[in-house]
C-alpha positions in Angstrom: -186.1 17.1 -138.1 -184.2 14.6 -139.8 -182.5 15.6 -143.5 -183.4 13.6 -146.1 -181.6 15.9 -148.2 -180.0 13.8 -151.7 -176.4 15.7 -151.8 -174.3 15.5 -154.7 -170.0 16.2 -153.8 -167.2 16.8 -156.2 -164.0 18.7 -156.5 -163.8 22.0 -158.0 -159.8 22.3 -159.5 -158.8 25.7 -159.4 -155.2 25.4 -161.1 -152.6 27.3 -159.9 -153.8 29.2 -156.4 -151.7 31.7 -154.8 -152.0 31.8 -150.8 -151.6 35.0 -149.1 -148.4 33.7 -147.2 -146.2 33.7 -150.8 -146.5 30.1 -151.8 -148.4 29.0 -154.8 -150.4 25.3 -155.3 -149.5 24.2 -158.4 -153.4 22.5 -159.3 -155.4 23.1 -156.2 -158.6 21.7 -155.7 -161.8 22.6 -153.4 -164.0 19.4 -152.8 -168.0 20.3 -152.1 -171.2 19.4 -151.8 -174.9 20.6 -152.7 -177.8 19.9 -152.4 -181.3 21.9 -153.2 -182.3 23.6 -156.5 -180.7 27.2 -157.5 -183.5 29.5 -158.9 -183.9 31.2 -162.1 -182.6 34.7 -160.1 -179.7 32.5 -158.6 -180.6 34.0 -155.4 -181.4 31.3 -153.2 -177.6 29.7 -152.8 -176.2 29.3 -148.9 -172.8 29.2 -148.7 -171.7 26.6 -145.6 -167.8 26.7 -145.2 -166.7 23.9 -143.3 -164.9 23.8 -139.8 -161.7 22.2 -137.9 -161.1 18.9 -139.3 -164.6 18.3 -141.2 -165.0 17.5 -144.6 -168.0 18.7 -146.7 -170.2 14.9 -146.4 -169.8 16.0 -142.1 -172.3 18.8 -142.4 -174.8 17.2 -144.4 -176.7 16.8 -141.5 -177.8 20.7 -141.1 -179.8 20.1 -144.0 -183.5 19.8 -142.5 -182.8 20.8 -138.7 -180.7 23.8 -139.1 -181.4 25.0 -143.3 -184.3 23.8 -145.5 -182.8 22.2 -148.3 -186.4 23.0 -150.3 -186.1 26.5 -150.4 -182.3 27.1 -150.2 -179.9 26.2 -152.7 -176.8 24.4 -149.9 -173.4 24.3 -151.0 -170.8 22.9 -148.5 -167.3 24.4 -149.0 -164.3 22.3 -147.9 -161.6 24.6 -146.7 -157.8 23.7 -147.6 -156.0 21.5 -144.9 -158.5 19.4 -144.0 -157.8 16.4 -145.9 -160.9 16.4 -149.0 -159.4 20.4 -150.5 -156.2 20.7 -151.5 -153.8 19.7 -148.3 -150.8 19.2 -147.1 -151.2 15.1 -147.1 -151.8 15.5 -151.0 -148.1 16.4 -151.1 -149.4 19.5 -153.0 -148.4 22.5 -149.7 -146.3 22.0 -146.7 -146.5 23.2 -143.2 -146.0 27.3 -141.5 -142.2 25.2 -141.0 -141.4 25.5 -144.7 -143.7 28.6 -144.9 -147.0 27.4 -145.9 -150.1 29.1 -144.0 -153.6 29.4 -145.3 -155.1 32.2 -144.4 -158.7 32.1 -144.3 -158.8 34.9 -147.0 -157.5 32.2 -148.9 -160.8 29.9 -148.7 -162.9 33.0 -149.1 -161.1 33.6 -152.4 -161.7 30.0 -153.3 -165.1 29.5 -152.3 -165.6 32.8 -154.4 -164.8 31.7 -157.5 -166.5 28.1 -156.4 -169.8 30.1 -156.5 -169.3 32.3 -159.5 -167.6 29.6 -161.8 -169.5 26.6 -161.0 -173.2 28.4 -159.9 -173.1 31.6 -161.5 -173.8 32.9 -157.9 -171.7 36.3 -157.3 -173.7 37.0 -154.1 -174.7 34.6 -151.7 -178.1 35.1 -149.8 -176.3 33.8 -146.8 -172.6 32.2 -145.8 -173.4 30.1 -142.2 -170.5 29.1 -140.3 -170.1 27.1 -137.3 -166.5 27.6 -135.7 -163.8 27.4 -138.7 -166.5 28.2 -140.5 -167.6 31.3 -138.9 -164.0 32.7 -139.1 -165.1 32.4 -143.0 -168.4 34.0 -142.7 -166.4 37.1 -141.1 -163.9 36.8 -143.6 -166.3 37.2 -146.6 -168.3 40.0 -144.9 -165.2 42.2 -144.2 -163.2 41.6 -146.7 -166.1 41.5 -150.1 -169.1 43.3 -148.2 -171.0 43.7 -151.7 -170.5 40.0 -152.5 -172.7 38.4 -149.4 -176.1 39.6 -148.2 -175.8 37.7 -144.6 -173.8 36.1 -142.2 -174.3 33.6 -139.3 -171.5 33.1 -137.5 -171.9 30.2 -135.1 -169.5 29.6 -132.4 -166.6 31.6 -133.9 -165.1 35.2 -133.8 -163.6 37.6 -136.5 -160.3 37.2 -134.6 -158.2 34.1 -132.7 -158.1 35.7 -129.4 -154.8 35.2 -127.0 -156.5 32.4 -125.2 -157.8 30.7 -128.1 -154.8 30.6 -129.5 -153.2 28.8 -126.4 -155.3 26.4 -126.9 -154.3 26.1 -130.4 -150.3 25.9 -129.6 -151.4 23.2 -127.1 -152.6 21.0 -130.1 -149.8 22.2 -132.1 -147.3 20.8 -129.7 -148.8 17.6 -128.7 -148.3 16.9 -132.3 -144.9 18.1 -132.8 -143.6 17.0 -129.4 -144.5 13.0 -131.0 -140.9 11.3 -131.2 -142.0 10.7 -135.1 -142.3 14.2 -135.7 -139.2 15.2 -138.3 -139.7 19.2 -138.1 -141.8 18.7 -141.8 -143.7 15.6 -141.3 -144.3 12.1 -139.2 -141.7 9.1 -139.9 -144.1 7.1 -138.4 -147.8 6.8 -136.7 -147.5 9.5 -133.8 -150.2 7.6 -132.0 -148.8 9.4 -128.5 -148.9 12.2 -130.0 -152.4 12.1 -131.1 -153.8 10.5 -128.3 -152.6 13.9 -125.9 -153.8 15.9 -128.8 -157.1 14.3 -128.2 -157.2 14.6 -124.3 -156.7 18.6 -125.0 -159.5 18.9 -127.5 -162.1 16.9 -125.4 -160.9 19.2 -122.7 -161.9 22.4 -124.1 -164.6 21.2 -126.4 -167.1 20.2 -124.2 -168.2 21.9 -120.8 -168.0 20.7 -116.8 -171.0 19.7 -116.3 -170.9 17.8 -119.8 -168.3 15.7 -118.3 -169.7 15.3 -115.0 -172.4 13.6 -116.2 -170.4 10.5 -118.0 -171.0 7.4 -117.1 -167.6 6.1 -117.8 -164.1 7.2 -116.9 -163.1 10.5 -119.2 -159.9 8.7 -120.3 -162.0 5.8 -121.4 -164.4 8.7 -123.3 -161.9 10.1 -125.5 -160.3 7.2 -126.5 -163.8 5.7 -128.0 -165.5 9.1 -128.9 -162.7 11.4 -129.9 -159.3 9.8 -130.7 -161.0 7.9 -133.7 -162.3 11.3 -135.1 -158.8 12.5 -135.4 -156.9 9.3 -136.7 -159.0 9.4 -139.5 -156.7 12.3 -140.5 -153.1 12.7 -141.8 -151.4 14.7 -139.0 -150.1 17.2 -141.3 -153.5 18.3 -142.3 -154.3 18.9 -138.7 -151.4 21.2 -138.2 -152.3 22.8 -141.7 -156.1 23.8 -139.9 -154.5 24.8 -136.5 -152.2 27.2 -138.0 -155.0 28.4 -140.6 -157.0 28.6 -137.1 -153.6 30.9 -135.4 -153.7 33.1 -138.3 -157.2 34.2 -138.4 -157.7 37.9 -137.9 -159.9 39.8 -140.2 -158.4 42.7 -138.9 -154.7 41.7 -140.1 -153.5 43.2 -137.4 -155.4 46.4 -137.2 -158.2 47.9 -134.9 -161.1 45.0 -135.0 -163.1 47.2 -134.3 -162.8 49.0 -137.7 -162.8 45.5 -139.3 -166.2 44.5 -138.1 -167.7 47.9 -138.4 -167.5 47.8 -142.1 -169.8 44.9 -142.4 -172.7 45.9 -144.5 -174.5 42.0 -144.3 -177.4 41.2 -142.2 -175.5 39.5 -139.5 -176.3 37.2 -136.5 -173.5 36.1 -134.1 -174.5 32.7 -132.1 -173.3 32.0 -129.3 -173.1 29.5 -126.4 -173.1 29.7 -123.0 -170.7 26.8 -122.0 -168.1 27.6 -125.2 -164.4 27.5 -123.8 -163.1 28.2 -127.1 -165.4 31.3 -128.3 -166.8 32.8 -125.1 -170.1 34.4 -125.2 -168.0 38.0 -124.1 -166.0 38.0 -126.6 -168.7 37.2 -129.2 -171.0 39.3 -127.8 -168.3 42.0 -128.2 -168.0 41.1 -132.2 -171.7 41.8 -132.6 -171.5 45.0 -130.6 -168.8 46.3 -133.7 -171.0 44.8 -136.3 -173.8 47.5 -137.6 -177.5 46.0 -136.6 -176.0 42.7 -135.6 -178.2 40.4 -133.4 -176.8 38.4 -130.8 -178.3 35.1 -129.9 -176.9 32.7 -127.2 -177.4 28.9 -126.8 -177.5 27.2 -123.7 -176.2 23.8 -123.8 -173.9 21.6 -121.7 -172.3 20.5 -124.8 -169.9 24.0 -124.7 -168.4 24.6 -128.4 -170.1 21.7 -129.8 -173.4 23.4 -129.2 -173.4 24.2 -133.0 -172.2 20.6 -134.6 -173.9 17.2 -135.0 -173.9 16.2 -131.3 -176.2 19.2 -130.7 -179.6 18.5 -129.1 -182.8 18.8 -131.4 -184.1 21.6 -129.3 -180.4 23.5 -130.2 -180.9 22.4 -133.4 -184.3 24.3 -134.0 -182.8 26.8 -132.0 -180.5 27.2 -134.5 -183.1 26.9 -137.4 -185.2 29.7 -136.2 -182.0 32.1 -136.0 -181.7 31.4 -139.2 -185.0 31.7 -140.6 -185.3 35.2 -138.8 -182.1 36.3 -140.4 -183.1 35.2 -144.1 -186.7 36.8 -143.8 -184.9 40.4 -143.2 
């Protein structure tokens, strides 16, 4: 199914936001996007927080295949980093070098007031996340379990596991290890720097067989489907989103299993069978400490991008009937 969905974006301005890290942003802003109408009980509105380096206009697409836009109420949520909500290359926060980490508490809080200021919405009927954005679905679920009624976390866990996070320092350190890099910023175009940065993430975002069935060479691959993705962004925003990415534990620390075992929303956990990031063990072990979650996996051959654009239409509906299921209980 094809959206034809008419979306409307703007910026939200918060003023002066405290992060949970100590810093404050002197005017930050959130930039969204919605589409479908909110009804008289205002309790139609789905909450769709964005993931690693997209911006709200980038999942526009999920309205029609994935969430009907003429029953729900969509509002896409640009987390902080990623180059549209408040970020580093607005000269408005720095880097985890001169302290600066968004937690994703942090976009929960934003997104929160988002809703109540701008909607009137103090409980979402559901939050959807894919990746990123399922770390935020977890997030609002553990940490406001009156204030959402589901979640559908896509592709994502409530807590950056050991190996995910090698796979974040990777990225960190292609960036970093760039001979512009100054220890705060880029003195120049770190082009070397991005184009490793890219071989890693095509690595790991897609599966073997995916890459066994190019037609082309892999190096020629990334540098037409996947370097251009990332160059359209300020490199200090992607280090912003990787270390927003380390940080992410709803736990803070503490037994996950307590964490996830006080979730009172409706919850589905989505899987899919060739994801190297999110594995479908250790999502199926999230929905095992999640009250009367249901676990659905995926099978596709496009590994953690099972959940994004490039998905198949048959993942897509896939994806739509979760979804439906979840919002008829």
């Amino acid at each position: 199914m094809t959206s034809t969905a008419s979306w409307v974006e703007a910026d939200f301005a918060l003023g002066p936001f405290p992060l949970s890290c100590g810093q404050v942003i002197p005017e930050a802003t959130l930039r969204y996007a919605t589409t479908g109408q909110l009804n008289a009980e205002r309790s139609n509105l789905i909450l769709v927080p964005t993931s690693y380096g997209a911006r709200p206009a980038d999942l526009t697409w999920l309205a029609g295949p994935v969430l009907d836009p003429t029953r729900w109420c969509l509002v896409i949520a640009g987390m902080f980093g990623n180059g549209a909500s408040t970020s580093p290359s607005h000269g408005a926060m720095g880097l985890a070098e001169q302290g600066w980490v968004v937690d994703q508490r942090d976009n929960v809080t934003a997104q929160r007031r988002l809703l109540f200021e701008v909607f009137g919405v103090e409980r979402p009927a559901l939050v959807y996340g894919w990746s990123m954005g399922a770390q935020q679905a977890y997030r609002w679920a553990v940490d406001h379990p009156a204030a959402v009624e589901r979640i559908c976390c896509v592709c994502g866990t409530g807590r950056t596991s050991p190996h995910n996070r090698l796979f974040c320092l990777s990225l960190r350190q292609a960036l970093t290890a760039d001979r512009h890099w100054t220890g705060s910023g880029f003195s120049g175009d770190p082009v070397e720097g991005l184009r490793t940065y890219a071989l890693i993430y095509a690595s790991w975002a897609a599966s073997q067989p995916f890459f066994q069935s190019l037609e082309e060479p892999v190096e020629q691959h990334v540098e037409k489907q996947w370097l251009p993705h990332y160059r359209r962004h300020d490199p200090r925003d992607l280090i912003a989103m990787l270390d927003t990415w380390l940080a992410h534990d709803v736990a803070d620390g503490g037994e996950l299993e307590a964490a996830l075992g006080s979730i009172t929303a409706r919850t589905a956990v989505v899987a899919a069978d060739h994801d190297l990031y999110f594995t479908v063990a250790d999502m199926a072990a999230d929905a095992a400490r999640i009250p009367g979650a249901d676990l659905h996996v995926i099978h596709s051959e496009l590994g953690h991008r099972a959940g994004n654009p490039h998905s198949s239409p048959p993942e897509q509906h896939r994806l739509r009937q979760i979804v439906e299921g979840l919002l008829s209980s």
